[in-house]
C-alpha positions in Angstrom: -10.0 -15.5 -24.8 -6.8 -14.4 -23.5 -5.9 -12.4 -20.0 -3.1 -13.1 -17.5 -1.3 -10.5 -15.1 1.7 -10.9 -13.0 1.3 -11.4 -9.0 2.8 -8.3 -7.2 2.8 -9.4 -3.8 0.7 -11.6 -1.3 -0.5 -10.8 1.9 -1.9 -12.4 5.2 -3.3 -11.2 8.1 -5.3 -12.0 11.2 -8.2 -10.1 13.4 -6.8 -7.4 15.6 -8.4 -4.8 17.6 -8.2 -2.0 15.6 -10.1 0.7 16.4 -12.3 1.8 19.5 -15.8 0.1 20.0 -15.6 -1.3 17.2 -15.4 -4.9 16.2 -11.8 -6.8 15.4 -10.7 -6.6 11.8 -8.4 -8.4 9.6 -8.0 -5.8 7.1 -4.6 -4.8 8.1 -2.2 -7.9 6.4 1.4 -8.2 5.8 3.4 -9.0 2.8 4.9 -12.6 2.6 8.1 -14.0 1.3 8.3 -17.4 -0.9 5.7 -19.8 -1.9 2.6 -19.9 -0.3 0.2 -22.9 0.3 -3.5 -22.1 -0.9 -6.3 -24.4 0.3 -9.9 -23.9 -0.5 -10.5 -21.2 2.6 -7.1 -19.0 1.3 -3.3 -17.9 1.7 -2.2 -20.2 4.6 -1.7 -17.9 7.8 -4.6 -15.7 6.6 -7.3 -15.3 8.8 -10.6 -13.5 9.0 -12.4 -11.8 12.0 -16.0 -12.2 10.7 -16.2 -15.0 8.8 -20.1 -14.5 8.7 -19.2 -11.8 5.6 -15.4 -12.5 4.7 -13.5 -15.3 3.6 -14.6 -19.2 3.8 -14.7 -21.2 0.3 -16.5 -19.0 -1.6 -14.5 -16.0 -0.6 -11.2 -17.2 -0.4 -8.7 -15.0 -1.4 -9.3 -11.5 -2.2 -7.4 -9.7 -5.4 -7.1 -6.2 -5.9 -5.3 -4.8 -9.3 -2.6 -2.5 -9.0 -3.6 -0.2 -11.9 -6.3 1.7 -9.6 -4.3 3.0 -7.0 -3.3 5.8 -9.5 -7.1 6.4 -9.4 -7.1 6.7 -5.8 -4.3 9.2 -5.2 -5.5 11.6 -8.0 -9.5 11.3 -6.4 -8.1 11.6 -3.0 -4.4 13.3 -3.3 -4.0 14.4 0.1 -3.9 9.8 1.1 -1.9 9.4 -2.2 0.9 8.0 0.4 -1.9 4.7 1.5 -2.7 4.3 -2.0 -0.5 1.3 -2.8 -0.6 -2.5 -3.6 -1.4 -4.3 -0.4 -3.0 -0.8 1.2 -6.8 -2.3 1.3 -6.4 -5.2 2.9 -6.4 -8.1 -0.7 -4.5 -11.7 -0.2 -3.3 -10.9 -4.0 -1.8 -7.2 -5.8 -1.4 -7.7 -9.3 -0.7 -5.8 -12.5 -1.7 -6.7 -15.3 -5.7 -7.0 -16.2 -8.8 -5.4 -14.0 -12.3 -6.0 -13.4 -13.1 -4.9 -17.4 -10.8 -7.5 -18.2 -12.8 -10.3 -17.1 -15.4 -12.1 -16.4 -17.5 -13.9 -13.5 -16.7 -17.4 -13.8 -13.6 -16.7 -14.9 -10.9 -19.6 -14.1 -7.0 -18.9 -13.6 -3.8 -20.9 -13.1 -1.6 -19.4 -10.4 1.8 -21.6 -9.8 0.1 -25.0 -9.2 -3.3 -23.7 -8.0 -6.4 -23.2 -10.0 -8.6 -20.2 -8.8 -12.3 -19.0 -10.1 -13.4 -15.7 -10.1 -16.8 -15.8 -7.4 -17.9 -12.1 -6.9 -16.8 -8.5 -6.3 -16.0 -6.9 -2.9 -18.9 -5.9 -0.8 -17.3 -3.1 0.3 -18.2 -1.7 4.0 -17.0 0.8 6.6 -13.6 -0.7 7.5 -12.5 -0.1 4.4 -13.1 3.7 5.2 -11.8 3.3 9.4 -8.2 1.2 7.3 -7.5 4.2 5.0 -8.6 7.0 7.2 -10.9 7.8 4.3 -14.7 8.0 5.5 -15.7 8.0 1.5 -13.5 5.0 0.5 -16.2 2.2 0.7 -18.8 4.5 -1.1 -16.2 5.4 -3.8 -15.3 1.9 -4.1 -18.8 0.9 -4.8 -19.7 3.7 -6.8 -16.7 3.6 -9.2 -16.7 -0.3 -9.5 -13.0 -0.8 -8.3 -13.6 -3.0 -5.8 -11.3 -5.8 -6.8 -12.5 -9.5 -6.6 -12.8 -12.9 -4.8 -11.8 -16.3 -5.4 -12.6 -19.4 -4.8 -9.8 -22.6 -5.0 -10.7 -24.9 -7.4 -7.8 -26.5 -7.0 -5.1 -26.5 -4.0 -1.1 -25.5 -4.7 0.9 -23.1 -4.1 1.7 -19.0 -5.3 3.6 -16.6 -4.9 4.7 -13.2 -6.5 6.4 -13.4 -9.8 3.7 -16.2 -10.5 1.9 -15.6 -13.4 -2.2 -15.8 -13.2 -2.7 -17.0 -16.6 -6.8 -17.4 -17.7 -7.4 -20.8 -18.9 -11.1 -21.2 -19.0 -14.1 -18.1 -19.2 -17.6 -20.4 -18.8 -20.0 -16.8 -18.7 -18.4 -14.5 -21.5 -21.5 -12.6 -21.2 -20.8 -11.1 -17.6 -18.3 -8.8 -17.9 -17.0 -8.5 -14.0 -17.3 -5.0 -13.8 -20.4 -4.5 -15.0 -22.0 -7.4 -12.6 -20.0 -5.7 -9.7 -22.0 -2.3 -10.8 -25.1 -4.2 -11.4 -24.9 -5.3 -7.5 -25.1 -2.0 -6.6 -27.4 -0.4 -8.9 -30.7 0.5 -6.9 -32.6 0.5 -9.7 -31.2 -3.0 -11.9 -33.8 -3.8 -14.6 -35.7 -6.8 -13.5 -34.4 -9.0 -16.0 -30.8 -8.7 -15.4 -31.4 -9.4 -11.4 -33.1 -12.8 -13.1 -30.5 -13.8 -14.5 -27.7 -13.1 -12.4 -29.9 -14.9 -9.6 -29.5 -18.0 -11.7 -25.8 -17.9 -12.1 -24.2 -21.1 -10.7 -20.6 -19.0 -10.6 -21.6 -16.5 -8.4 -21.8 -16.8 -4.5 -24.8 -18.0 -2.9 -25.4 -14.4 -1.0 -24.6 -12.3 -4.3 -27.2 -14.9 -6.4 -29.9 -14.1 -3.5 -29.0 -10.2 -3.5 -30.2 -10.2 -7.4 -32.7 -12.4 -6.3 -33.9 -9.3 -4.2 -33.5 -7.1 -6.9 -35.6 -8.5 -9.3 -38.6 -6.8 -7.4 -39.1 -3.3 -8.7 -40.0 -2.0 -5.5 -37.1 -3.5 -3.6 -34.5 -1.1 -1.8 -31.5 -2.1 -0.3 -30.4 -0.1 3.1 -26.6 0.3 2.9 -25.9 2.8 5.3 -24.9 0.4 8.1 -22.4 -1.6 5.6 -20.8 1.5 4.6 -21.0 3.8 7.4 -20.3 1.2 10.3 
């Protein structure tokens, strides 16, 4: 069991009225200088505009690995200029490990915090209205890069240069990037949708959407989510 990466940057952010009929958004967050205070609902300073599907304990901080922004600006060379650490709206940019790196569950020292790994990004139409990119969310989904949240285990402080370093890896057998796909996947095999249901380390709305899944005849509608 070994993984660790080195924090980039942090970033904070509160709800602004971004775009036209449509409702505030937080997405658009600002790098910050020196240590940061990290409580169990984030980055101090952060804030979130819907907190009904962003943010609170179980969603805390949201990390997003530097590596896959080379991904981005080759799928999508003519936004290679947005495609950059901080660029889709994360609390943490990091290099050093992604999602096949790790696990659910997954616990990490960061400064004098203690962070678990709770689910992968949901994403949803923002995401596409922030880069200017109307296939961003789908892309994100479909490809699996869709970064991470944490929850605090334990309250410190972070900030870039900080090493995460993992230091405990309680469900070895749920590779992060194959659970993220699995979320996703309209057609999960029964079994796996069981199981992930039971998983005490994932969120309490991830755990019921593999409830969901677990009947065959069970199709999620994500236009709204990802369209807007």
């Amino acid at each position: 069991m070994s993984a660790s990466a080195r924090i980039l940057d942090l970033y904070t952010g509160t709800p602004a009225q971004r775009w036209e009929d449509k409702a505030p958004s937080a997405i658009g967050k600002t790098r910050v200088e020196g240590p940061v205070e990290v409580n169990r609902t984030g980055l101090k300073g952060d804030r979130q505009a819907d907190t009904a599907v962003h943010g609170g304990p179980e969603m805390a901080l949201h990390h997003y690995p530097s590596e896959h922004h080379a991904h981005w600006r080759e799928a999508f060379p003519e936004l290679s200029k947005i495609y950059r650490p901080g660029g889709f709206g994360e609390n943490i940019s990091s290099e050093g490990f992604t999602e096949e790196d790790l696990c659910i569950g997954d616990v990490f020292s960061a400064g004098t915090a203690r962070l678990q790994i709770s689910q992968g990004r949901q994403p949803c139409w923002k995401l596409n209205m922030h880069t200017g990119n109307p296939a961003q969310a789908a892309s994100f989904q479909k490809t699996g890069r869709t970064g991470w949240y944490f929850r605090v285990l334990e309250e410190g402080t972070i900030e870039a240069g900080d090493t995460l370093s993992l230091i405990d890896r309680p469900c070895p057998d749920w590779n992060l990037r194959q659970v993220i796909l699995a979320r996703f996947n309209p057609r999960l095999e029964s079994s796996v949708a069981k199981a992930l249901s039971q998983l005490e380390e994932l969120t309490a709305s991830w755990r019921g959407a593999f409830a969901r899944k677990v009947d065959p005849e069970f199709r999620e509608d994500t236009s709204a989510r990802l369209k807007g």
